[in-house]
N, CA, C and O of each residue as an XYZ file, in Angstrom:
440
protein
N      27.911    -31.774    -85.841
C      29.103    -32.535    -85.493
C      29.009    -32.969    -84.029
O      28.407    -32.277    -83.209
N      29.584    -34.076    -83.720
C      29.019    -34.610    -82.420
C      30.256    -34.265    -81.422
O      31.441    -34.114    -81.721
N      29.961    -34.226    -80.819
C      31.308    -33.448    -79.184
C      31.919    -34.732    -79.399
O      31.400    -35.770    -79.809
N      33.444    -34.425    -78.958
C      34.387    -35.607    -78.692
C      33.858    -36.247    -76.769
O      33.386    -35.560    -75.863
N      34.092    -37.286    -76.768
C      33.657    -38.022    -75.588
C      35.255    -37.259    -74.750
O      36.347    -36.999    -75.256
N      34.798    -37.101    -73.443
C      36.161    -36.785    -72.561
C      36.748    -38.218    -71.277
O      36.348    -38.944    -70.367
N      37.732    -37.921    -71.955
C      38.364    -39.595    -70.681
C      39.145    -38.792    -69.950
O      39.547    -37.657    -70.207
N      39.409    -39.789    -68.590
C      40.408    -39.087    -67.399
C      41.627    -39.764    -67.877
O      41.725    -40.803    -68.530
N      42.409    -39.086    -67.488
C      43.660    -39.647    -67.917
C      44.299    -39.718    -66.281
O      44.391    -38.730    -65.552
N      44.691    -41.055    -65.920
C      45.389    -40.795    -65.006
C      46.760    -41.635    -64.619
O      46.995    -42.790    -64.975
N      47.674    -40.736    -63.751
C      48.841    -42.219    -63.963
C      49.387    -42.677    -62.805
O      49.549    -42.109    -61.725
N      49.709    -44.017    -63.248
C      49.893    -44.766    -61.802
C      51.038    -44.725    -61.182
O      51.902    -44.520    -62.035
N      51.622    -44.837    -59.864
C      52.274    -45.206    -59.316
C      53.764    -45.282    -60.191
O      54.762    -44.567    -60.101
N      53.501    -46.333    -60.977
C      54.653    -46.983    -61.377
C      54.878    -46.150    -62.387
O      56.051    -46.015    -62.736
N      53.905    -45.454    -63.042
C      54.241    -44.334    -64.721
C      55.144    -43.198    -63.431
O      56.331    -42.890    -63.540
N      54.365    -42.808    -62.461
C      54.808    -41.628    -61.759
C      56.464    -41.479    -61.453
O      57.222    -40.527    -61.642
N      56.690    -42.770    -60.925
C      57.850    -42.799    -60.722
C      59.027    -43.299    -61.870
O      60.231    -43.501    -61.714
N      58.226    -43.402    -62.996
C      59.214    -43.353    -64.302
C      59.557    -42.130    -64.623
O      60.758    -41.884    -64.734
N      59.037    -41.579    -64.740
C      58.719    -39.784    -64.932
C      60.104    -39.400    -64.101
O      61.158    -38.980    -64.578
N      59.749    -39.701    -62.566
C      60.694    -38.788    -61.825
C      62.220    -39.395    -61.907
O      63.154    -38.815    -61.352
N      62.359    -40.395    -62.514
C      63.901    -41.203    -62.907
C      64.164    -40.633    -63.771
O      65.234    -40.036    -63.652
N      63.301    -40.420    -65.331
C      63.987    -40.174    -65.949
C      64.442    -38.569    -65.841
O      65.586    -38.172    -66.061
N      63.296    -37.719    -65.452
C      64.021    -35.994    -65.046
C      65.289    -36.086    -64.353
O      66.307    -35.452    -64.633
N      65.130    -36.975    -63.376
C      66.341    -36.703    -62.229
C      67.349    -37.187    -63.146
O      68.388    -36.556    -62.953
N      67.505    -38.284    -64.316
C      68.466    -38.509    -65.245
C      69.053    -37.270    -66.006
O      70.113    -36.678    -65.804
N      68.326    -37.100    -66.695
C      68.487    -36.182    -67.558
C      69.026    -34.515    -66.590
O      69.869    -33.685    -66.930
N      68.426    -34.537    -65.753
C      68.921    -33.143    -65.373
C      69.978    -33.240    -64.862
O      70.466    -32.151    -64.559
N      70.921    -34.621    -64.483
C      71.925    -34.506    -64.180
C      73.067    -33.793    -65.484
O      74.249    -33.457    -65.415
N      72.407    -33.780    -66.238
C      73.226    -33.081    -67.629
C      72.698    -31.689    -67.964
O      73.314    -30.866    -68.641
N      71.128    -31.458    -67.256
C      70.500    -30.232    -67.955
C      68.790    -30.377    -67.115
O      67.897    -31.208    -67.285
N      68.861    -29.440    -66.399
C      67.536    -29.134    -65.747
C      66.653    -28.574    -66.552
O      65.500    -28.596    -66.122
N      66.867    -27.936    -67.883
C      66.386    -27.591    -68.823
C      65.619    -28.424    -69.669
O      64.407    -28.357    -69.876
N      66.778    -29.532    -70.324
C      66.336    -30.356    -70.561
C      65.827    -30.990    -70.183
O      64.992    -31.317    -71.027
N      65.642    -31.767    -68.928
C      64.693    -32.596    -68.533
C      63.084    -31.605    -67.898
O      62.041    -32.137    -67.518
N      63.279    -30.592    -67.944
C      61.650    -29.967    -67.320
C      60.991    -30.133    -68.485
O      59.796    -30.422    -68.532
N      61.991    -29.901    -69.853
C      61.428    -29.748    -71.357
C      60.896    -31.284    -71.540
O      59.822    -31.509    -72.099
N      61.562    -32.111    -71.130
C      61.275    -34.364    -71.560
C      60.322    -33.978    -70.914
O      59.397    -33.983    -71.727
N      59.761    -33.477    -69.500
C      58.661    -33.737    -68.829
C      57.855    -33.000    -69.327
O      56.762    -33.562    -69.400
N      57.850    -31.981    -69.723
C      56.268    -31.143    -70.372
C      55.952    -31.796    -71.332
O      54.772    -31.595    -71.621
N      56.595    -32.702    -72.170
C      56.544    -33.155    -73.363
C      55.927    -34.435    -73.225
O      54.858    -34.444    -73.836
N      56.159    -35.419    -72.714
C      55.843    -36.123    -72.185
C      54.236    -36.150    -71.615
O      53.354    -36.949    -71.928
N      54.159    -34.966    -70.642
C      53.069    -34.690    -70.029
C      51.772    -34.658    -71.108
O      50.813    -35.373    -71.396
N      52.364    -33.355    -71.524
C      51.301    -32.855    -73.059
C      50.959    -34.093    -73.854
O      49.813    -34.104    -74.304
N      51.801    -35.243    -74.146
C      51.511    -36.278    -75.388
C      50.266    -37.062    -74.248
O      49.173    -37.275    -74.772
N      50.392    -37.386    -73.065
C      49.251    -37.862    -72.161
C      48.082    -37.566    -72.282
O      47.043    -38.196    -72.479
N      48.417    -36.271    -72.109
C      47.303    -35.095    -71.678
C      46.032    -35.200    -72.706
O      44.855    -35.005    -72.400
N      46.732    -35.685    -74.474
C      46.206    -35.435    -75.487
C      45.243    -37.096    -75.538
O      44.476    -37.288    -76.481
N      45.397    -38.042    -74.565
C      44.419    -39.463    -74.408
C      42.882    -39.049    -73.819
O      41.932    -39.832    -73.806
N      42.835    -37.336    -73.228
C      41.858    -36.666    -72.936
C      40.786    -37.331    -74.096
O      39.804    -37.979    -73.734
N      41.068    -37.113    -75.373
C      39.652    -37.478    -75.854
C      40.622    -38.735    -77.122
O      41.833    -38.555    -77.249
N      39.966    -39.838    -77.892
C      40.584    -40.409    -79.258
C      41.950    -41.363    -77.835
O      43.167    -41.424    -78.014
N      41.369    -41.807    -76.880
C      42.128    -42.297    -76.190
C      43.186    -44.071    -77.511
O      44.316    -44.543    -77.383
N      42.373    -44.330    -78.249
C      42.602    -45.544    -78.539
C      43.434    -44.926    -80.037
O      43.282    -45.423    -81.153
N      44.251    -43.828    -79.737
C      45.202    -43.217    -80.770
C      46.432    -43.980    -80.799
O      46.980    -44.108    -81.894
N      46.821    -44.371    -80.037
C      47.794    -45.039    -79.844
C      48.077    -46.443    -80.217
O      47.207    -47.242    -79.871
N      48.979    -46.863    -80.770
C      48.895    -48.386    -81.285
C      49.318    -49.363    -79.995
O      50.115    -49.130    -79.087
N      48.318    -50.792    -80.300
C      48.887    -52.070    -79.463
C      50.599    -52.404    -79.256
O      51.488    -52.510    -80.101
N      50.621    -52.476    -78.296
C      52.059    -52.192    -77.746
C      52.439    -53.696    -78.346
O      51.968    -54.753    -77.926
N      53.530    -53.527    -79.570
C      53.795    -54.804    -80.402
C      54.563    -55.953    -79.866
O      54.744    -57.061    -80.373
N      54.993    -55.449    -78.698
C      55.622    -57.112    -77.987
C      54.807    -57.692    -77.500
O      54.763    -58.920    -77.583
N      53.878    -56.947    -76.816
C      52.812    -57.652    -76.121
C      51.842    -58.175    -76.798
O      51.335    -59.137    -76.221
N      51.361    -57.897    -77.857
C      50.712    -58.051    -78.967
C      50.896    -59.476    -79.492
O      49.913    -60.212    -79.584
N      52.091    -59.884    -79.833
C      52.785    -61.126    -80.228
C      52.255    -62.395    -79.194
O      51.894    -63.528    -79.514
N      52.349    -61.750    -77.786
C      52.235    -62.739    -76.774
C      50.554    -63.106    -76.474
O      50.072    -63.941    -75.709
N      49.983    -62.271    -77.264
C      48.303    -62.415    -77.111
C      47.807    -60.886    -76.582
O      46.755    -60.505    -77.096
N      48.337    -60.120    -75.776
C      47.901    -58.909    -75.302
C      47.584    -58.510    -75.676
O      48.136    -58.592    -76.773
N      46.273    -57.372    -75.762
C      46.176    -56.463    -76.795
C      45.154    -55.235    -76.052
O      44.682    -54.233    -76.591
N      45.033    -55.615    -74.898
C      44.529    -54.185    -74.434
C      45.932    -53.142    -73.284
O      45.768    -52.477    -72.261
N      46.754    -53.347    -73.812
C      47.657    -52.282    -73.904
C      48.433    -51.521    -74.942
O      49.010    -52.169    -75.815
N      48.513    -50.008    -74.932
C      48.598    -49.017    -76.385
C      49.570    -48.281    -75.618
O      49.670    -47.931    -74.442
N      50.207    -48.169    -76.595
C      51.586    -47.297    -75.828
C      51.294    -45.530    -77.228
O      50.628    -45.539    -78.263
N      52.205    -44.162    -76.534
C      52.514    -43.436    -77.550
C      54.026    -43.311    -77.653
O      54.702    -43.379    -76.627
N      54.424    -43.184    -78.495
C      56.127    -42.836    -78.808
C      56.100    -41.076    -78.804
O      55.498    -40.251    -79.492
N      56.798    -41.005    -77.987
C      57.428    -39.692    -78.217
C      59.193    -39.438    -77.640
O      59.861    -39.586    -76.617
N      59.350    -38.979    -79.031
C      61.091    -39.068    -79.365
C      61.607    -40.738    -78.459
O      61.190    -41.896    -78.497
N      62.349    -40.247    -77.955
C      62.896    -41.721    -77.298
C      62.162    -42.866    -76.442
O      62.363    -44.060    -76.224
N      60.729    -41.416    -75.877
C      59.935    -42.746    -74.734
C      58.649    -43.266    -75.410
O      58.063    -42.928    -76.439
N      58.493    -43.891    -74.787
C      57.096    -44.969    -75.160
C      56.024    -44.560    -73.387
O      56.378    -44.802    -72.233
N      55.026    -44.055    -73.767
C      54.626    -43.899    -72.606
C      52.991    -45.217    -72.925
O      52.292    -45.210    -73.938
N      52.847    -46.022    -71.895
C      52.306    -47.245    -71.955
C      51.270    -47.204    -70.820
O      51.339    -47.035    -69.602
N      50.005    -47.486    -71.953
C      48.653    -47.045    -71.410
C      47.417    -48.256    -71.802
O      47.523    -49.033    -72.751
N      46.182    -48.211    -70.791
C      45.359    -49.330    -71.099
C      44.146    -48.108    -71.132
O      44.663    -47.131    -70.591
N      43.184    -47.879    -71.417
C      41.746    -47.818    -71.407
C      40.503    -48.535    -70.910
O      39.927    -49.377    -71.600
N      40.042    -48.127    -69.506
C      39.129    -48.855    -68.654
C      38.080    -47.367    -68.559
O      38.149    -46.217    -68.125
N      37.006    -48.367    -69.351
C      35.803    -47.785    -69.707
C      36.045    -46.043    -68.991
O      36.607    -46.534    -68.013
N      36.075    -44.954    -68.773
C      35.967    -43.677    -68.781
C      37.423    -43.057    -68.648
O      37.729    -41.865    -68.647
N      38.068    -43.936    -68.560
C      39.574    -43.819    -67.681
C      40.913    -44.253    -68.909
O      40.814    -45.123    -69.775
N      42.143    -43.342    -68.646
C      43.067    -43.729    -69.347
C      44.042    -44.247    -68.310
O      44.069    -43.337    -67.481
N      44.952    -45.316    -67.846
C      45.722    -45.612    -66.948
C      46.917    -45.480    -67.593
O      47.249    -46.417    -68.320
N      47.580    -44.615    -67.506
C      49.216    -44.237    -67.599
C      50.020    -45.481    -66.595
O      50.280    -45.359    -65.398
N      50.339    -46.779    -67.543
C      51.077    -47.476    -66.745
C      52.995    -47.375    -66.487
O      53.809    -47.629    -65.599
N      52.977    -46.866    -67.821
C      54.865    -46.765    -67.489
C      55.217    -45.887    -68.792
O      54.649    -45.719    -69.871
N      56.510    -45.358    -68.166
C      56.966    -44.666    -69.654
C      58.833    -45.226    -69.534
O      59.607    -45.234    -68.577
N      58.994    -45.623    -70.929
C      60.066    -46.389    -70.914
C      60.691    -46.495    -72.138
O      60.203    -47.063    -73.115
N      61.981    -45.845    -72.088
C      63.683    -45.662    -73.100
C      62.621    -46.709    -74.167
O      62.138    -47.800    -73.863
N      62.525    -46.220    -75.009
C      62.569    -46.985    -76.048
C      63.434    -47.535    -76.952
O      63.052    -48.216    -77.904
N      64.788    -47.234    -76.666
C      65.776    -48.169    -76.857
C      65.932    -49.686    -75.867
O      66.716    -50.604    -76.109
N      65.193    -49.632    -75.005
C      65.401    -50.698    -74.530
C      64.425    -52.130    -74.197
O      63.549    -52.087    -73.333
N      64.634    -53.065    -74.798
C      63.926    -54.192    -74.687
C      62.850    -54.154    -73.652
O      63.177    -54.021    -72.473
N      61.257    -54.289    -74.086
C      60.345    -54.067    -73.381
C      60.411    -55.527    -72.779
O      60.102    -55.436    -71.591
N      60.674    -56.761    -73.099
C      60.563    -57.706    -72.227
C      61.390    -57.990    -70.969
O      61.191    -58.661    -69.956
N      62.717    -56.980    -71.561
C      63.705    -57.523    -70.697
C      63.582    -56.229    -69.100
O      64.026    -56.437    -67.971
N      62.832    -54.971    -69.606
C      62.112    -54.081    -68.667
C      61.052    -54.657    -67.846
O      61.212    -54.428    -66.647
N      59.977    -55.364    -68.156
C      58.878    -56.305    -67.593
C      59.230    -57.170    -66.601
O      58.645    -57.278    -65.524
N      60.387    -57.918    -67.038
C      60.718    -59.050    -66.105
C      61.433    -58.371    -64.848
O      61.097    -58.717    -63.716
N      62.440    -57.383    -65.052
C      63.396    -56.129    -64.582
C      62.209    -56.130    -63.055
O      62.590    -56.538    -61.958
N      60.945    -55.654    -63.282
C      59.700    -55.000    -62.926
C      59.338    -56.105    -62.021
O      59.261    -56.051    -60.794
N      59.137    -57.068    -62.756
C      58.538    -58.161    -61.788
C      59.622    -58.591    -60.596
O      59.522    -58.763    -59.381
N      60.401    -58.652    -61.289
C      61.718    -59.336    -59.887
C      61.727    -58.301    -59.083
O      61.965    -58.773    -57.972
N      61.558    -56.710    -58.961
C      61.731    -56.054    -57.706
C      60.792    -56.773    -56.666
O      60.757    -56.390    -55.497
């Protein structure tokens, strides 16, 4: 049986500071809860270590022609990732209740 290939997983800037919005959200109701969104969160990342391309083409972007971005769902978030040859880039993690286009543009106007 052949070894699984190992990728870095790493996240950017902009995933980093999704992360720390949404804890600081959530713990305004429960520090519990949000250390728990963040391990959870963390761990579903963690798992792009190897089978990085587990994740499906992120379907809005998809529509528009995109297709080297793959997001994973876990419970409410979508954590949104590309694959560059050895590397996983953790670009954002984001409410999946809420319109990914209307988040993008949100992004660009800062």
């Amino acid at each position: 049986m052949a070894e699984a290939k190992s990728y870095r997983v790493l996240w950017t800037h902009t995933a980093q500071q999704d992360l720390t919005e949404i804890v600081e959200y959530i713990a305004q109701d429960s520090v519990a809860d949000a250390l728990a969104i963040l391990s959870k969160l963390e761990t579903k990342a963690a798992l792009l270590i190897t089978l990085p391309n587990r994740g499906r083409i992120v379907p809005e972007l998809l529509q528009t022609g995109i297709s080297h971005y793959r997001e994973l769902v876990s419970a409410s978030w979508r954590i949104v990732y590309r694959v560059e040859s050895r590397q996983v880039l953790i670009m954002a993690v984001l409410d999946s209740r809420r319109d990914l286009q209307t988040v993008l543009l949100n992004r660009l106007a800062r």
